[in-house]
C-alpha positions as CSV (number, residue, x, y, z in Angstrom):
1,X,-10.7,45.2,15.6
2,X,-12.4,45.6,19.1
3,X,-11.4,42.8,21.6
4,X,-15.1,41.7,21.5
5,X,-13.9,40.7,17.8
6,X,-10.3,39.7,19.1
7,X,-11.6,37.0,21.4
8,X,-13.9,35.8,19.0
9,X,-11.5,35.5,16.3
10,X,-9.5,33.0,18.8
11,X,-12.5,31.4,19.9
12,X,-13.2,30.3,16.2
13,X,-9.3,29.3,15.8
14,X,-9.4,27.3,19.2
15,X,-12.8,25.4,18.2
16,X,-11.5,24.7,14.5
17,X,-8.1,23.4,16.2
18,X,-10.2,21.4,18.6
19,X,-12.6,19.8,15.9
20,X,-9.2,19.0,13.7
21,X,-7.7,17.2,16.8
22,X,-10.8,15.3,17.1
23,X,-10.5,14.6,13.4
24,X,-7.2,13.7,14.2
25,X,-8.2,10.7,16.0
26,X,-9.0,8.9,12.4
27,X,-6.7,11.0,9.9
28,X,-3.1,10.2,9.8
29,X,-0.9,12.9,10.0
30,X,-3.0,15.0,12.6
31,X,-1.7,15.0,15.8
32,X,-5.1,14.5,17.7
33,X,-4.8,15.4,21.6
34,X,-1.7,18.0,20.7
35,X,-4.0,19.7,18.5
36,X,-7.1,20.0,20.8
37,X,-4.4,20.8,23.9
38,X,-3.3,23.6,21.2
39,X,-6.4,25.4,20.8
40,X,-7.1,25.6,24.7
41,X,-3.5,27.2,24.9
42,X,-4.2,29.8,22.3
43,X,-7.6,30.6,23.7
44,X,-6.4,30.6,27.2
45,X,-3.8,33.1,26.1
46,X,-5.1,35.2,23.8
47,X,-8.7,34.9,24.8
48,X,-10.4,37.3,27.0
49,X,-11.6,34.4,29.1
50,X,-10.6,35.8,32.4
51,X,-8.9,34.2,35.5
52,X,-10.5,30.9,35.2
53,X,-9.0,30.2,31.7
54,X,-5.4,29.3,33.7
55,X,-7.7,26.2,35.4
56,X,-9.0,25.3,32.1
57,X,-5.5,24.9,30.9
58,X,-4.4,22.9,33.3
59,X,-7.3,20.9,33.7
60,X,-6.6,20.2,29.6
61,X,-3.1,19.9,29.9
62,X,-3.8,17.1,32.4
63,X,-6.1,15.5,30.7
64,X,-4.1,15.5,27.6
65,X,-1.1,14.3,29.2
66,X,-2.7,11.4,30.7
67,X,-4.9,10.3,27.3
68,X,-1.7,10.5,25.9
69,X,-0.2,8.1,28.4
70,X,-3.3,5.7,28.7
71,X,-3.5,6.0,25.2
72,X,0.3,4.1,24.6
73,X,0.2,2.1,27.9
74,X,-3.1,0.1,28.2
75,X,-3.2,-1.4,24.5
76,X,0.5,-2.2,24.7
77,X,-0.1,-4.1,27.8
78,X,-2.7,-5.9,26.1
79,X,-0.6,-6.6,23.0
80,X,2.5,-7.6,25.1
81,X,0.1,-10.2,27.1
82,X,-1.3,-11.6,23.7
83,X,2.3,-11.4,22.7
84,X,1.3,-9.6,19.0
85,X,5.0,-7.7,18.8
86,X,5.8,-4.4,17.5
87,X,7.0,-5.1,14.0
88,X,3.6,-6.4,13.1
89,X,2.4,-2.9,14.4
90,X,4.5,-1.0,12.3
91,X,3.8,-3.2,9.4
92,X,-0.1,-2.3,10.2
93,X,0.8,0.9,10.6
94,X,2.3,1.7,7.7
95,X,0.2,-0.3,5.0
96,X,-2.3,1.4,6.8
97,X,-1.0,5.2,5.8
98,X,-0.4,3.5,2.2
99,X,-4.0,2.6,2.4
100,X,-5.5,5.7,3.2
101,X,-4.0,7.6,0.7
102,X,-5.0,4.4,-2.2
103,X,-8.3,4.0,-0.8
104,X,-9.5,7.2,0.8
105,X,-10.4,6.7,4.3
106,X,-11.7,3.1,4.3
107,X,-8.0,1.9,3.1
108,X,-6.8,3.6,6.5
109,X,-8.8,-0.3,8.0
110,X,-7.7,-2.3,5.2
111,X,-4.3,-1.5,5.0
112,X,-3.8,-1.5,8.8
113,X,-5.7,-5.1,9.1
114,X,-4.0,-6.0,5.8
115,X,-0.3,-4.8,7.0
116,X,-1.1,-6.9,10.3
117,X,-2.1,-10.2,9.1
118,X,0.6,-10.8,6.6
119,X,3.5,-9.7,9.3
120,X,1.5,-12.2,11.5
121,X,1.2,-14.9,8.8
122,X,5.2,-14.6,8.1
123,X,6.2,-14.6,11.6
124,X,3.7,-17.8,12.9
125,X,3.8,-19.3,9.4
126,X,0.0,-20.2,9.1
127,X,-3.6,-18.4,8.4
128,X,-4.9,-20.1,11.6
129,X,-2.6,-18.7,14.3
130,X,-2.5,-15.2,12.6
131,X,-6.0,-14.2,12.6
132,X,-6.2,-14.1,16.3
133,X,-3.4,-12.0,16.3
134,X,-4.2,-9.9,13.9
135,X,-7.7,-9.1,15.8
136,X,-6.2,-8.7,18.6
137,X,-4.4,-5.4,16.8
138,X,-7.4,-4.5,15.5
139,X,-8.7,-4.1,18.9
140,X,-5.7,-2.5,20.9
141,X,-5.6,0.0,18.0
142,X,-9.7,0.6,18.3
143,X,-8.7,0.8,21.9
144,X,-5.5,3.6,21.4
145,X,-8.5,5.2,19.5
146,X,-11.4,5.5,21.8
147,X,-8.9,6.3,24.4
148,X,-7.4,9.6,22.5
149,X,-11.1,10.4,20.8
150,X,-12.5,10.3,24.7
151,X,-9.7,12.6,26.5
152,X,-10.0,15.1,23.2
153,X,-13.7,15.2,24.2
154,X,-13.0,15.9,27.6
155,X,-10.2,18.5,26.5
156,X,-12.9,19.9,24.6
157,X,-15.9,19.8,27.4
158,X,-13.1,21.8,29.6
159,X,-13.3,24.6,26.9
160,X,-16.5,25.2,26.7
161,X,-17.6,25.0,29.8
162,X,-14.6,27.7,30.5
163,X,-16.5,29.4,27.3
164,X,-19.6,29.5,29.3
165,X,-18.4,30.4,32.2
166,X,-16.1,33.2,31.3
């Protein structure tokens, strides 16, 4: 194998690791920014990228750190104001996984609202109070989401334009 073949073997395997991370975003199980973070690493190491593939990493590791971050703090700040706790999260959370595996990809919502709304409804004790909190979930986790989805874009922007200017 030449290294013209070598360094676009990991090329391919840094894209596909990207695109699953972006995947990630939506599909439980796949750690989203770690995987995009993961396929600048293995490019900027075993790539033939040149110098500027050190900058790219760090420019991604950055970025990924900090989505990461922004990712946990901004919604929970939200939540905490609105005063949703973190049970009713989990509760989301994991009728959420149940869902997705019951109800491919769709159950993923359903579950997660679901898991919310009846933790909510036991905890305030009526349909009324819990529906505000439940959307408020909704929209901290639609917020955890855009959040991750954007700084995987950006960790993926990085790449290529190391790609291109390689």
């Amino acid at each position: 194998m030449s290294l013209t073949d070598t360094s676009t073997a990991v090329s391919v395997v840094a894209a596909l690791a990207i695109l699953a991370g972006l995947a990630g975003v939506v599909v439980p199980g796949l750690p989203a920014l770690p995987l995009c973070w993961g396929g600048v690493l293995v490019w900027a190491l075993f790539g033939d990228a040149g110098a500027g593939r050190w900058a790219v990493l760090a420019a991604a590791t950055v970025v990924a750190l900090g989505g990461t971050v922004v990712k946990y703090a901004w919604p929970g700040r939200n939540l905490k104001r609105t005063g949703v706790p973190t049970s009713s999260l989990l509760a989301g959370g994991l009728l959420g996984l149940v869902g997705f595996f019951v109800i491919p990809v769709v159950g993923l919502v359903i579950g997660f609202v679901g898991g919310v709304f009846v933790a909510e409804r036991l905890r305030l004790g009526t349909n009324r109070l819990a529906w505000p909190a439940t959307k408020h979930a909704v929209a901290a986790a639609g917020l955890a989401m855009f959040v991750e989805f954007l700084a995987g874009l950006v960790v993926a922007a990085l790449w290529v334009a190391g790609l291109l200017l390689a």
